[in-house]
Each structure stands twice: as structure tokens, then as C-alpha cells.
N, CA, C and O atoms as a DFTB+ gen file, in Angstrom:
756 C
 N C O
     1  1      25.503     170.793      39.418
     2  2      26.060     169.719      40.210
     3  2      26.229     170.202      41.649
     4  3      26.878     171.227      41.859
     5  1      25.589     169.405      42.809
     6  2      25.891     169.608      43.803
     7  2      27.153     168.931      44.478
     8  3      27.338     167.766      44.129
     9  1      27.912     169.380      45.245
    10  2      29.084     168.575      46.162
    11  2      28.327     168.207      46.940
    12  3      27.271     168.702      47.335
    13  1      29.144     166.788      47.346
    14  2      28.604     165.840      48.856
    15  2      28.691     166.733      49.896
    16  3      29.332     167.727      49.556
    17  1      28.402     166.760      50.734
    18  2      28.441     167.226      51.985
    19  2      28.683     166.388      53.529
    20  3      28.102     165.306      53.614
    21  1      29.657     166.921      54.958
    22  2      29.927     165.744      55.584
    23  2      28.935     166.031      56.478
    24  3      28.655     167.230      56.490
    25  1      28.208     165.245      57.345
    26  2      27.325     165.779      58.316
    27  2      27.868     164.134      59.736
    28  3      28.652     163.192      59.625
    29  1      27.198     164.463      60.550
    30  2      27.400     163.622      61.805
    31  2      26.759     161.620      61.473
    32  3      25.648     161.266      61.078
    33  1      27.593     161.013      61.719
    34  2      27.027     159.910      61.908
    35  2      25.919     159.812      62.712
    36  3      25.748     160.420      63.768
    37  1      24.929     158.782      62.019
    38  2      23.815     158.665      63.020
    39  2      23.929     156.700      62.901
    40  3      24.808     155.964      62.454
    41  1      22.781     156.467      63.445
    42  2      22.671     154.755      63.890
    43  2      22.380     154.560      62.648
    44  3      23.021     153.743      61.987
    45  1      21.492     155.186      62.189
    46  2      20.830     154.831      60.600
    47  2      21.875     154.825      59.597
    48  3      21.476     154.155      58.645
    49  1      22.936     155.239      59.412
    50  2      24.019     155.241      58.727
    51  2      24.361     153.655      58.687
    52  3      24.651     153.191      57.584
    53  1      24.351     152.912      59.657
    54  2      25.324     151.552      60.111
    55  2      24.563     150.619      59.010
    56  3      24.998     149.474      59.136
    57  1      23.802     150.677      58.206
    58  2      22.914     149.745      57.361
    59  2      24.086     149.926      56.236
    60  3      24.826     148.975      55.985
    61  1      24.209     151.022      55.654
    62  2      25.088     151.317      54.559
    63  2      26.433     151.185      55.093
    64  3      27.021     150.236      54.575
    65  1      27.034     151.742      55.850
    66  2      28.632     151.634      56.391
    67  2      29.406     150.074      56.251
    68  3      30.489     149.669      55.828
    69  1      27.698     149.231      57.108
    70  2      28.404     147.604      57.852
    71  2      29.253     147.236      56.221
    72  3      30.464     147.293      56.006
    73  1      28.027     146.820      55.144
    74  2      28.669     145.914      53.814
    75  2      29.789     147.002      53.656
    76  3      30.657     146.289      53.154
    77  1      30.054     147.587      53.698
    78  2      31.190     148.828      52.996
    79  2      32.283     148.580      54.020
    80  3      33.287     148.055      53.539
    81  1      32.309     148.763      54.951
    82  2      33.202     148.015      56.425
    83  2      33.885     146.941      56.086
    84  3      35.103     146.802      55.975
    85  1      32.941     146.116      55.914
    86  2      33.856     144.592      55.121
    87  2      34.433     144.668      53.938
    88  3      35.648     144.548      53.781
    89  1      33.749     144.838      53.175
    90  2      34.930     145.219      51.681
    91  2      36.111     146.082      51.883
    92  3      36.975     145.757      51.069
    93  1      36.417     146.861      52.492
    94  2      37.091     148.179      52.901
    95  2      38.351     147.544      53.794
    96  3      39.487     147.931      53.520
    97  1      38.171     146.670      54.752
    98  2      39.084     146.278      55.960
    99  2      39.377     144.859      56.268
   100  3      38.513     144.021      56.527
   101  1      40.665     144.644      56.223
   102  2      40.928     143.037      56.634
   103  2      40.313     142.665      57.739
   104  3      39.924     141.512      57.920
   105  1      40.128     143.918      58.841
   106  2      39.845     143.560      60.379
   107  2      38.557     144.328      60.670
   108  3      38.482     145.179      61.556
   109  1      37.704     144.030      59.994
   110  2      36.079     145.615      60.074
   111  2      35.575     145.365      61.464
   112  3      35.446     144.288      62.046
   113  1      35.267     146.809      61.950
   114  2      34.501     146.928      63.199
   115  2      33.294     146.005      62.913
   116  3      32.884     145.615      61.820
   117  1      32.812     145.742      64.183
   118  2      31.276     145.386      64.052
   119  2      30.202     146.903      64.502
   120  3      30.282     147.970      65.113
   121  1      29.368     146.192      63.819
   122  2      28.108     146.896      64.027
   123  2      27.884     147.447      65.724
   124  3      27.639     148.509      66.295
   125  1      28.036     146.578      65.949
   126  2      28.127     146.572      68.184
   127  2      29.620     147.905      68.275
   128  3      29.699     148.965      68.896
   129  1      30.210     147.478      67.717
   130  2      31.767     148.876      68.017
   131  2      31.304     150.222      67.836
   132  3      31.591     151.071      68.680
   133  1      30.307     150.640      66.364
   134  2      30.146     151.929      65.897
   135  2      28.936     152.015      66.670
   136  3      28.786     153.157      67.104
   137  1      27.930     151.145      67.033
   138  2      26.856     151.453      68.655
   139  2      27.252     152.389      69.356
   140  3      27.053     153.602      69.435
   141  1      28.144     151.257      70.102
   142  2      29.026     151.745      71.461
   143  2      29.570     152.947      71.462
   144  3      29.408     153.590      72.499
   145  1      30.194     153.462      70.572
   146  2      30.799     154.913      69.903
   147  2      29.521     156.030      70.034
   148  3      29.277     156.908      70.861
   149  1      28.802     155.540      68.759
   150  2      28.116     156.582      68.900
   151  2      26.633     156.998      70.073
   152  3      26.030     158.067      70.162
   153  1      26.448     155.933      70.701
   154  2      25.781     156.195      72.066
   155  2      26.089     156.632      73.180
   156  3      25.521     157.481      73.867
   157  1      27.727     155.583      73.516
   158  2      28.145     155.738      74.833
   159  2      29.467     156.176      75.027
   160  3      29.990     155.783      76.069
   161  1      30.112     156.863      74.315
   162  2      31.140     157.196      74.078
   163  2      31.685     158.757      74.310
   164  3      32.286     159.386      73.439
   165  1      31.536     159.000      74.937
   166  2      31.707     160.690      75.151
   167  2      32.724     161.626      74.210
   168  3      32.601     162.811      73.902
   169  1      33.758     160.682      73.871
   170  2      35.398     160.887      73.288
   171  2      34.796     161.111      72.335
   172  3      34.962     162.271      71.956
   173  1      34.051     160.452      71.648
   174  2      34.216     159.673      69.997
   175  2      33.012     160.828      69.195
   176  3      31.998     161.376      69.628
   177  1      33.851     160.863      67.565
   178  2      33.273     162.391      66.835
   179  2      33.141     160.864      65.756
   180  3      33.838     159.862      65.594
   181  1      32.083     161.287      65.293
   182  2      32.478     160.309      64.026
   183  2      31.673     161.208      62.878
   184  3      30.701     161.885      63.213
   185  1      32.184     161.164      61.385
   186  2      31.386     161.928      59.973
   187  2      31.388     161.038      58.883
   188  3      32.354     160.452      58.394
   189  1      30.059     160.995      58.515
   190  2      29.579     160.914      56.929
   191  2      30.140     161.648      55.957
   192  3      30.253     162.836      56.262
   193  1      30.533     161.350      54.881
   194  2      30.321     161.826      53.519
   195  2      29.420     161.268      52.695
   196  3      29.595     160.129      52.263
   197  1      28.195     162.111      52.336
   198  2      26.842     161.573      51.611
   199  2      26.623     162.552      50.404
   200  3      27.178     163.644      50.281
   201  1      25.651     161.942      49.459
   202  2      25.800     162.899      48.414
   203  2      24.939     164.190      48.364
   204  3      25.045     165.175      47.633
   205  1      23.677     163.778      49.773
   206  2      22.774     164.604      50.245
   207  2      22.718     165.282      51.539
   208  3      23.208     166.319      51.092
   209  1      22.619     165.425      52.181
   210  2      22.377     165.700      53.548
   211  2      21.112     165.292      53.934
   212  3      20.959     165.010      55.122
   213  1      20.231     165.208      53.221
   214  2      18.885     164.759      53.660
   215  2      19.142     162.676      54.051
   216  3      18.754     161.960      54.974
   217  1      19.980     162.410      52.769
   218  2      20.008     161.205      52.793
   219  2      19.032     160.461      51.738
   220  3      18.732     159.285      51.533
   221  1      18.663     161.765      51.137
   222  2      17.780     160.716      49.409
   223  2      18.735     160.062      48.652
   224  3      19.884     160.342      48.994
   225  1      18.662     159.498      47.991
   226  2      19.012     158.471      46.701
   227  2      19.405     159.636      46.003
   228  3      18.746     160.670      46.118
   229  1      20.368     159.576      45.322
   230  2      21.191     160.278      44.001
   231  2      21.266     159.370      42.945
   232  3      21.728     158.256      43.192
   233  1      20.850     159.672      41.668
   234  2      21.632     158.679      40.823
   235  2      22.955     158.651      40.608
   236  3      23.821     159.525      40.565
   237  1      22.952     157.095      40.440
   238  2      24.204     156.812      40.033
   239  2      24.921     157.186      41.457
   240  3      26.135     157.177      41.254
   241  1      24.683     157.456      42.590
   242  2      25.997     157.452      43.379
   243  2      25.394     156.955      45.062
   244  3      24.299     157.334      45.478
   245  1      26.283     156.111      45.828
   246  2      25.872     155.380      46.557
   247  2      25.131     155.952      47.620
   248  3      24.426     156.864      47.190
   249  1      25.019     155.780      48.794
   250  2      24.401     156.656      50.124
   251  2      25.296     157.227      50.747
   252  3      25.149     158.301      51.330
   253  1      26.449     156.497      50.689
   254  2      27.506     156.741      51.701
   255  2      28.811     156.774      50.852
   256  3      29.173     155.926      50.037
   257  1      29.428     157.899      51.199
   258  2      30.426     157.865      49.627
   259  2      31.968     157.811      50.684
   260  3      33.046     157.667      50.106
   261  1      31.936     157.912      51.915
   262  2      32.684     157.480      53.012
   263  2      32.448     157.818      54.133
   264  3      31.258     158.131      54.131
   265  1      33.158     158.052      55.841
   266  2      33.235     157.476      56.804
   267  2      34.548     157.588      57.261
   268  3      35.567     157.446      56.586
   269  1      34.452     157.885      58.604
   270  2      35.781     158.186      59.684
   271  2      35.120     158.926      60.862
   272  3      34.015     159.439      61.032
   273  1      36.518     158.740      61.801
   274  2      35.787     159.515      63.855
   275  2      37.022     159.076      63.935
   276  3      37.754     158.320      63.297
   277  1      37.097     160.005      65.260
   278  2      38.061     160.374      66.265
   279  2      37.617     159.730      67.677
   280  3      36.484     159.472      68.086
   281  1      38.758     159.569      68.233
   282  2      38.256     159.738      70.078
   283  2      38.944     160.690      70.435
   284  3      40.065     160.535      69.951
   285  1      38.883     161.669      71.069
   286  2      39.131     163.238      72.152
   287  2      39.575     162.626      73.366
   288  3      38.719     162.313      74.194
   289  1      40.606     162.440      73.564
   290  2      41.482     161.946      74.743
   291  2      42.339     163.129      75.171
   292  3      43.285     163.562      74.514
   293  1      41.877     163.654      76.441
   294  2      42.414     164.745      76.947
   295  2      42.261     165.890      75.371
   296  3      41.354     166.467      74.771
   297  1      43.851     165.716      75.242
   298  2      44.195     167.350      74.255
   299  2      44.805     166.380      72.853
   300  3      45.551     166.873      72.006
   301  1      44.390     165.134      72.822
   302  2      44.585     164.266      71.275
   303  2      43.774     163.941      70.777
   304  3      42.940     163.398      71.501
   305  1      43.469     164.016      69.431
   306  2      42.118     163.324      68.582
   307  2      43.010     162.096      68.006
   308  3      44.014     162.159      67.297
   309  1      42.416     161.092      68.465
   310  2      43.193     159.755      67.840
   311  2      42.528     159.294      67.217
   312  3      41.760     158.484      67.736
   313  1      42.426     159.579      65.542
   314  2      41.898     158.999      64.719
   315  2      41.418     157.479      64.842
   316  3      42.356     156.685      64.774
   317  1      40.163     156.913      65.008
   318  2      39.416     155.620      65.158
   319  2      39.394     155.055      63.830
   320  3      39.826     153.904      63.777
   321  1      39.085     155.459      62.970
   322  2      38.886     154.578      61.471
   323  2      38.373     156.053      60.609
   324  3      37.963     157.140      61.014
   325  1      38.659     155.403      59.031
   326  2      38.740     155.982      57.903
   327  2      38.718     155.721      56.828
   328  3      39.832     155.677      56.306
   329  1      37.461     155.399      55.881
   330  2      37.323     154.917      54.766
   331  2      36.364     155.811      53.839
   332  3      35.293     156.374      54.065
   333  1      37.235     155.705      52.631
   334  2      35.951     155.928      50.972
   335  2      35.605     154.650      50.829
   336  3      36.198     153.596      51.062
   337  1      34.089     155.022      50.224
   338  2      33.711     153.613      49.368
   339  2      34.620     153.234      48.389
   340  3      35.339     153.991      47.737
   341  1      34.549     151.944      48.314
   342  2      35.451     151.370      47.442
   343  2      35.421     151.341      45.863
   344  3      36.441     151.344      45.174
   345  1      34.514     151.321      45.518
   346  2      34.182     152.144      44.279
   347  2      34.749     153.587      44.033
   348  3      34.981     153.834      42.850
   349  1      34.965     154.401      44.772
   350  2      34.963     155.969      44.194
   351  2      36.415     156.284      45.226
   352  3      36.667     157.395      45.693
   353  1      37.188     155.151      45.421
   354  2      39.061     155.783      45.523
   355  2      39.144     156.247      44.708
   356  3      38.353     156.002      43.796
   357  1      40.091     157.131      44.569
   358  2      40.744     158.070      44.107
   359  2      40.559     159.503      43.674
   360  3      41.216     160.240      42.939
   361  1      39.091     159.706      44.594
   362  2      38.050     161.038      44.273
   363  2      38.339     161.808      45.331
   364  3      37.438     162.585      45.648
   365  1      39.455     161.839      46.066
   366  2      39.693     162.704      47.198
   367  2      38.711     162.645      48.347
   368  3      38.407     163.675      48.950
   369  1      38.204     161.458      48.666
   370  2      37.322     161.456      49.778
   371  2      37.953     161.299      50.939
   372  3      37.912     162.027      51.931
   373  1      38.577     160.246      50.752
   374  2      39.498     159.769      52.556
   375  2      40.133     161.126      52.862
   376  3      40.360     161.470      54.022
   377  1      40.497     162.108      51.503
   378  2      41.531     163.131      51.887
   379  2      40.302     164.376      52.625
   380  3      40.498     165.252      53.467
   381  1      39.537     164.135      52.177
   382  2      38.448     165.551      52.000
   383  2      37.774     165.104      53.850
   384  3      37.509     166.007      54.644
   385  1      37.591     163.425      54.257
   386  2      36.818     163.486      55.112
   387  2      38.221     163.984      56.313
   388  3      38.122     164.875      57.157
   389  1      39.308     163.217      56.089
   390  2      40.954     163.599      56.885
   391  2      40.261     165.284      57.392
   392  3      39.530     165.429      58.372
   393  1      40.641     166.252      56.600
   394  2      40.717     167.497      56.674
   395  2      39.833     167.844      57.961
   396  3      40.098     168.376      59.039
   397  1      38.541     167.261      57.329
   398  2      37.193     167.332      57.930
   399  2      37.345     166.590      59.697
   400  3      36.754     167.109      60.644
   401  1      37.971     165.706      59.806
   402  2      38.137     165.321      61.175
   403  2      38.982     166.189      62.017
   404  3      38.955     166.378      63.233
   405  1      39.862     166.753      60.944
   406  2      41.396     167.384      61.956
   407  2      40.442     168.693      62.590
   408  3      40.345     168.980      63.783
   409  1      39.970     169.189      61.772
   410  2      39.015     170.356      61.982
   411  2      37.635     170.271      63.426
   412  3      37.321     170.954      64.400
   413  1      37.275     169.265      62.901
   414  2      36.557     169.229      64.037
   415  2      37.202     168.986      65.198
   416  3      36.739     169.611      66.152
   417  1      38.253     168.179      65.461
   418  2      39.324     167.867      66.620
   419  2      39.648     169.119      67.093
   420  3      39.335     169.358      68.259
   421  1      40.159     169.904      66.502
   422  2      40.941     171.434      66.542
   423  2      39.690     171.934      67.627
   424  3      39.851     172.315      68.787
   425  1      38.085     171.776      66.687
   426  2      36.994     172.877      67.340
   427  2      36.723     172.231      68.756
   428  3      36.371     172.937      69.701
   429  1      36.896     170.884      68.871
   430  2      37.128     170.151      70.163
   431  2      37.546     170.312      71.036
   432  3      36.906     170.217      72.083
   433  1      39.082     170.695      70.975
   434  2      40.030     171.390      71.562
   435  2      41.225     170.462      71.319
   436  3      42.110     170.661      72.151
   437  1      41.496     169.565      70.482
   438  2      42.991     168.968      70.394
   439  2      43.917     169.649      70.091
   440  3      43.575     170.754      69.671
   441  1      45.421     169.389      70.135
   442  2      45.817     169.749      70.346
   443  2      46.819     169.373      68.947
   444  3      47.300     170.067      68.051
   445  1      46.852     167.933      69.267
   446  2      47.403     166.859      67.973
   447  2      46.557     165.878      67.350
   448  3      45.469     165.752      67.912
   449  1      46.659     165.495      66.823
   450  2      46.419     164.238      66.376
   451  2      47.259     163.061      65.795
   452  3      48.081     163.283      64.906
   453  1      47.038     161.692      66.342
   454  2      47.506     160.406      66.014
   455  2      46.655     159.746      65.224
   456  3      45.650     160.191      64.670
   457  1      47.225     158.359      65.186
   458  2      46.582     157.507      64.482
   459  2      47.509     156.477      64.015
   460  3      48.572     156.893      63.552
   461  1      47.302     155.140      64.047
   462  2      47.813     154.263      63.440
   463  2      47.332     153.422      62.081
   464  3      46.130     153.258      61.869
   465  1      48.475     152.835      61.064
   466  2      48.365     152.849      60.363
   467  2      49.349     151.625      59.730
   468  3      50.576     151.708      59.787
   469  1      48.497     150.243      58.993
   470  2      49.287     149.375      58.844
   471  2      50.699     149.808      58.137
   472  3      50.841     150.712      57.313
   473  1      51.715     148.934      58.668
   474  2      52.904     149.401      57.782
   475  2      52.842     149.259      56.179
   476  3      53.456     150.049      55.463
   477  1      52.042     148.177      55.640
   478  2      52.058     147.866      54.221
   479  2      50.614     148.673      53.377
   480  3      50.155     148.505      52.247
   481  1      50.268     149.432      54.324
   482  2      49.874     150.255      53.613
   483  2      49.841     151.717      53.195
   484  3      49.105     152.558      53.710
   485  1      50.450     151.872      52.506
   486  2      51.258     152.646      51.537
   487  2      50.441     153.934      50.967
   488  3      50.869     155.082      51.083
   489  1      49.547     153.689      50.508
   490  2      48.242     154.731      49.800
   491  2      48.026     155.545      51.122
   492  3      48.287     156.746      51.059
   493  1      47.502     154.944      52.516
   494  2      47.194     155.657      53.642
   495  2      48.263     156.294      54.299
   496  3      47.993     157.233      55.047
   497  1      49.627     155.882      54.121
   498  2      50.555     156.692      54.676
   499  2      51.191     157.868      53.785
   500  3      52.077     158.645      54.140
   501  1      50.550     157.818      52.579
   502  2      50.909     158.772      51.785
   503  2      50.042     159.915      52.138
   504  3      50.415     161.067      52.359
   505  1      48.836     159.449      52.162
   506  2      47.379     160.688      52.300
   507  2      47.898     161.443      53.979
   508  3      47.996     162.661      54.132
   509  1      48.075     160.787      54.692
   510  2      48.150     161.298      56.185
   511  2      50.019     162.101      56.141
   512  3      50.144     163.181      56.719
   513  1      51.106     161.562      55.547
   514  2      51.738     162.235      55.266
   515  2      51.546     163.786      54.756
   516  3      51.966     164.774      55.359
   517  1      50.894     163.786      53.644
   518  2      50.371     164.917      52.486
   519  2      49.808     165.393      53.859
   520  3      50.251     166.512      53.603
   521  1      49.451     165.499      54.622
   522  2      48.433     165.997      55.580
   523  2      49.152     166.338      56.883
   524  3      48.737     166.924      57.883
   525  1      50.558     165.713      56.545
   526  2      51.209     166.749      57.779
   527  2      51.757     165.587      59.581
   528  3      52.453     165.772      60.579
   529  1      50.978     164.597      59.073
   530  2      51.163     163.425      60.141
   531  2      52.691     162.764      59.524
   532  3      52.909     162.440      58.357
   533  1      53.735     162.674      60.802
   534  2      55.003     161.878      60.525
   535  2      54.643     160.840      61.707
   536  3      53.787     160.843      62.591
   537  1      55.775     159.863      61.298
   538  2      56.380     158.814      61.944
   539  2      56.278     158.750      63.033
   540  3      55.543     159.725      63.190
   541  1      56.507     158.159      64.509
   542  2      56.340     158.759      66.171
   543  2      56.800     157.682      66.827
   544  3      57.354     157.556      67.918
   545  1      56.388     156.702      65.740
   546  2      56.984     155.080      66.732
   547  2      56.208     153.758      65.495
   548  3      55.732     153.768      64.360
   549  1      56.478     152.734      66.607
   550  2      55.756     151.258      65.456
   551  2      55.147     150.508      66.663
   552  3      55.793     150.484      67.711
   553  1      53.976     149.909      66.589
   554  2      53.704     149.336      67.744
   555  2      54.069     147.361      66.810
   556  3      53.897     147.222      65.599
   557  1      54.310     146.759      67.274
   558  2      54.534     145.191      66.859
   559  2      53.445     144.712      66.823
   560  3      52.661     145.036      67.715
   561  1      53.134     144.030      66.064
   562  2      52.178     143.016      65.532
   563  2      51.040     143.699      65.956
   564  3      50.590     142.855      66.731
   565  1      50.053     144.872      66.008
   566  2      49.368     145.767      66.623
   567  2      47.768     145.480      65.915
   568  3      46.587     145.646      66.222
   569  1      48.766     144.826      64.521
   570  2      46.730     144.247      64.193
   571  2      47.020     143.073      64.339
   572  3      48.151     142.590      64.397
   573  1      45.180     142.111      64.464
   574  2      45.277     141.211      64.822
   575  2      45.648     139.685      63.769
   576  3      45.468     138.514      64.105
   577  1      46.117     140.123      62.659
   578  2      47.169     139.083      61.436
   579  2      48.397     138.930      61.646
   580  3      49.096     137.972      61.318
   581  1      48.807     140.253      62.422
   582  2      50.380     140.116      63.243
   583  2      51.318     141.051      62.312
   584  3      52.541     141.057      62.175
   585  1      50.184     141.930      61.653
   586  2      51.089     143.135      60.883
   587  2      51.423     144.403      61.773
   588  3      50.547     144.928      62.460
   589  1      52.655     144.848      61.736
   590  2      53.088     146.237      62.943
   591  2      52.293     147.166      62.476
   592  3      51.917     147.188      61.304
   593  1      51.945     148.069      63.406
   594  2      51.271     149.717      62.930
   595  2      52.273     150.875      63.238
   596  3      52.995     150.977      64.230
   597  1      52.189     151.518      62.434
   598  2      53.154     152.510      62.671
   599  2      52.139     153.658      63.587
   600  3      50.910     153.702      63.540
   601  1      52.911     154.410      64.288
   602  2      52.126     155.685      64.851
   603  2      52.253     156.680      64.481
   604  3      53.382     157.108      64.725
   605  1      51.302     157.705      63.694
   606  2      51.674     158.990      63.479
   607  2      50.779     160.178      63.914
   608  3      49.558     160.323      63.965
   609  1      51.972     161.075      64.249
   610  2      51.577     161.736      64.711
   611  2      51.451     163.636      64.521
   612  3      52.553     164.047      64.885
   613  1      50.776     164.566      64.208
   614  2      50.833     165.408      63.889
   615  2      51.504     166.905      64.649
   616  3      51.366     167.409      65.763
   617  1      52.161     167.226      63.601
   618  2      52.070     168.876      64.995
   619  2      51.281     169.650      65.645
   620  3      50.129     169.243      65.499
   621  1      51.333     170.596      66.311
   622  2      50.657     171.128      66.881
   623  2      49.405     171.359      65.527
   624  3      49.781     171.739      64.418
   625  1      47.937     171.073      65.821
   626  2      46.920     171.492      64.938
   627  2      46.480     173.357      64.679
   628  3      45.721     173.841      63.840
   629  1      46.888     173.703      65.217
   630  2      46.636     175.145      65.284
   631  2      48.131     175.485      64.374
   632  3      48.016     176.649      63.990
   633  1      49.429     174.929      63.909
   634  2      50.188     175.898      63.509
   635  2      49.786     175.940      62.481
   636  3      48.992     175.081      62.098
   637  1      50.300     177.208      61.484
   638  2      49.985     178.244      60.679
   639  2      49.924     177.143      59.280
   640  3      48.980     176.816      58.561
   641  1      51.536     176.717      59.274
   642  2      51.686     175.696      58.725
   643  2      50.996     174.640      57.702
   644  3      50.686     174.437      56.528
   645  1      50.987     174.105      59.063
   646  2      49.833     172.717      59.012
   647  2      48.444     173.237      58.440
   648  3      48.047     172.746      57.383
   649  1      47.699     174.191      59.073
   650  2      46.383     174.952      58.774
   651  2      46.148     174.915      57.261
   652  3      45.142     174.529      56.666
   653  1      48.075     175.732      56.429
   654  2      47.887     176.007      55.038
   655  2      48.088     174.827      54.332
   656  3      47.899     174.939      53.121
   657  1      48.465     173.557      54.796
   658  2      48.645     172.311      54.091
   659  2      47.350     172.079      53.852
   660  3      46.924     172.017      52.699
   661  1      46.334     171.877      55.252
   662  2      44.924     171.426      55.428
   663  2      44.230     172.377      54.119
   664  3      43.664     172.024      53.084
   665  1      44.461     173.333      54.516
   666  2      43.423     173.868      53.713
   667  2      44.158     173.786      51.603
   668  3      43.403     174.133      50.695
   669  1      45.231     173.422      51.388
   670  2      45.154     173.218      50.136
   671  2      44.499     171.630      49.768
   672  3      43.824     171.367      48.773
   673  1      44.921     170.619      50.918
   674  2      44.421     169.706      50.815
   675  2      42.945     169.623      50.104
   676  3      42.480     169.237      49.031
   677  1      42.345     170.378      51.676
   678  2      40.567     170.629      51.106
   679  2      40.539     170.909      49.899
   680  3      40.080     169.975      49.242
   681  1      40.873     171.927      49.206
   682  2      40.616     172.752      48.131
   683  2      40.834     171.321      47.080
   684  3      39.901     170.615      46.697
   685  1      42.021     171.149      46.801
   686  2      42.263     169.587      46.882
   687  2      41.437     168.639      46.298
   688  3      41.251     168.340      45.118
   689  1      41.099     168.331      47.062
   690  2      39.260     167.128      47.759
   691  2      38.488     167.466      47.038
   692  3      38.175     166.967      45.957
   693  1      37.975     168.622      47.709
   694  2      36.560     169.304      46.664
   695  2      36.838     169.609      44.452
   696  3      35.987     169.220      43.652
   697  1      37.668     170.065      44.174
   698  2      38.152     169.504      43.408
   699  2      37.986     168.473      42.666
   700  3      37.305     168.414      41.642
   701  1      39.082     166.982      43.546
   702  2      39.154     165.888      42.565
   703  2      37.441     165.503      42.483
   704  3      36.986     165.163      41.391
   705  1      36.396     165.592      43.880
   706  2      35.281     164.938      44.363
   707  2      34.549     165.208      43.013
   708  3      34.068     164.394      42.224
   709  1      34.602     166.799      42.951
   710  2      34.020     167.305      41.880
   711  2      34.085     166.721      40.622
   712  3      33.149     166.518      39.848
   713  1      35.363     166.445      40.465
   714  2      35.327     165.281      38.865
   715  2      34.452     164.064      39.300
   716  3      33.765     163.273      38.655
   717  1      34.552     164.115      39.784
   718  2      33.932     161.730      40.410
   719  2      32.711     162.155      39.952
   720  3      32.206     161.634      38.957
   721  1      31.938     163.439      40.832
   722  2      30.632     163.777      40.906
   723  2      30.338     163.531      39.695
   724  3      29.841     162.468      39.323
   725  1      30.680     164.709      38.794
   726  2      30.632     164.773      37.352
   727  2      30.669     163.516      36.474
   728  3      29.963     163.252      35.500
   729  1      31.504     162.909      36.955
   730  2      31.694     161.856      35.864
   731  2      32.122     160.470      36.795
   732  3      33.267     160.104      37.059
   733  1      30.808     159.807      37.213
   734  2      30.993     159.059      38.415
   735  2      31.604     157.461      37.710
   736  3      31.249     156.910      36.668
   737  1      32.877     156.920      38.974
   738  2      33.690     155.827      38.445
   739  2      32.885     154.495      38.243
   740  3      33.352     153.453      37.784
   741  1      31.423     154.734      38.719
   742  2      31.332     153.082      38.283
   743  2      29.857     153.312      39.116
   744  3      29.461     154.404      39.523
   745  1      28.990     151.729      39.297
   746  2      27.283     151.847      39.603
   747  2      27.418     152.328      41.167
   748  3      28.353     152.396      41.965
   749  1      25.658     152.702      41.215
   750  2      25.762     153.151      42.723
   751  2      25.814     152.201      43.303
   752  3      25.343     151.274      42.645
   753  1      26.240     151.849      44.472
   754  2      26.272     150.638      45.680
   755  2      25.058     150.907      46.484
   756  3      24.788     150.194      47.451
């Protein structure tokens, strides 16, 4: 059994992401948003989780098994978006690609990282908790249904700390992924 592997978003990705975007989000980027990002965007890191790196077909498991980026603002990586396919929650992906962003932010040069996060959702403030992100503020009605976002925000990314959370996390990830792999939750998408 091989593990997925995360590698860089490309344009060719956006075929598989868009339908997965909509199922995934009350409010999904468009196709034109993850463009703009990944062409003209200097800030913006964005990663795949695929089951290949080449990008062949696996049985039984989709192309794109999740998805997330940052923008690099000065000395903050402010998390942009973050999703597993919806099929294969609970396989440690959102947690495994998390790790995977803070890391690259760090090699970036951040310093912290933010990110907002609807208040009623509960599953995502648990994962980014587990991961070391607290509370910082609430912005009001911040999505566009008129639900508040909370802001969170991390400690310094370099402390010792945080590093040993990240890295049990990973260990973590690779892990649960490893069961999904093995014994995958349902058809490929």
C-alpha cells in the first residue's frame, strides 16, 4: 500500500476540486478565485492531497482526496480554504493537509498563522484547536448567510511546543489515512 502524497496545486487540479468545492461549502470559491490565486497571486501556497503524484487513477479512490492554501501576508500565513473529499472524512486528511500548510508557511517565513472559521462549525474548530490555533476575536456576520467567523490564531510557528503537537498530529494523519487507504469508505468520485 502506498500513502497519498501532497504535492502543489496546478490549473489541472480545478476539474476535480470545482464538483468537490460545491458539495464541501455553503459559500464555494469559483473556478475564476483558485485562477487568480494560483497565477497572479504572489501570497498564495495552495496543496493537493492525491493518491499519486503522477495523477493516475487508483482504484477505488478519487483523484483528489483533498485541498487547502494559504496567503503569506508579511510574517502571517492566513489560511484561504480547507477541505477532504467528502466521502473519505474522517481519514485524517483536513488534519494531515493542516500540518502540511503550517509547514510550508513556517518554510515561507511565517511567523503565525490565522484563519477563520464558521462559529457552527464545530468538527473544524476542533481539528485547528488539536493543532494549536485558539480563539483571537469574532468577526459579525463575516460569511455571506450572516453567520459570525471566529478568528484563530496560532503561536509563534517555530515554538518547540507547537512543532511537537504538529508533528504527533502528522504521525496522526498518516496513520488514520492509512486505514481509509486500506480499507477505503465508499466509491471513487
Amino acid at each position: 500500500m502506498t500513502l497519498p502524497c501532497i504535492t502543489p496545486m496546478t490549473l489541472a487540479d480545478l476539474d476535480d476540486i470545482m464538483p468537490l468545492e460545491r458539495r464541501v461549502f455553503k459559500d464555494p470559491w469559483t473556478r475564476r478565485m483558485y485562477h487568480t490565486d494560483l497565477t497572479d497571486n504572489y501570497m498564495a501556497t495552495y496543496l493537493v492531497l492525491r493518491p499519486d503524484p503522477q495523477g493516475e487513477p487508483q482504484p477505488r479512490l478519487p483523484r483528489i482526496l483533498g485541498w487547502g492554501g494559504f496567503w503569506l501576508m508579511v510574517d502571517e500565513a492566513h489560511i484561504s480554504t480547507i477541505a477532504a473529499h467528502p466521502d473519505w472524512r474522517g481519514c485524517g486528511l483536513g488534519q494531515w493537509l493542516m500540518v502540511a500548510l503550517m509547514w510550508a508557511a513556517q518554510e515561507r517565513g511565517a511567523l503565525h498563522s490565522t484563519l477563520e472559521v464558521r462559529v457552527s462549525n464545530t468538527p473544524a474548530r476542533m481539528l485547528y484547536e488539536k493543532l494549536g490555533y485558539g480563539v483571537t476575536g469574532q468577526r459579525r456576520r463575516y460569511y455571506r448567510d450572516g453567520e459570525d467567523g471566529l478568528i484563530m490564531t496560532t503561536p509563534p510557528l517555530a515554538d518547540a511546543a507547537l512543532q511537537a503537537r504538529l508533528a504527533a498530529a502528522y504521525a496522526d494523519a498518516l496513520a488514520r489515512a492509512a486505514g481509509c487507504i486500506a480499507d477505503p469508505p465508499g466509491p471513487a468520485a
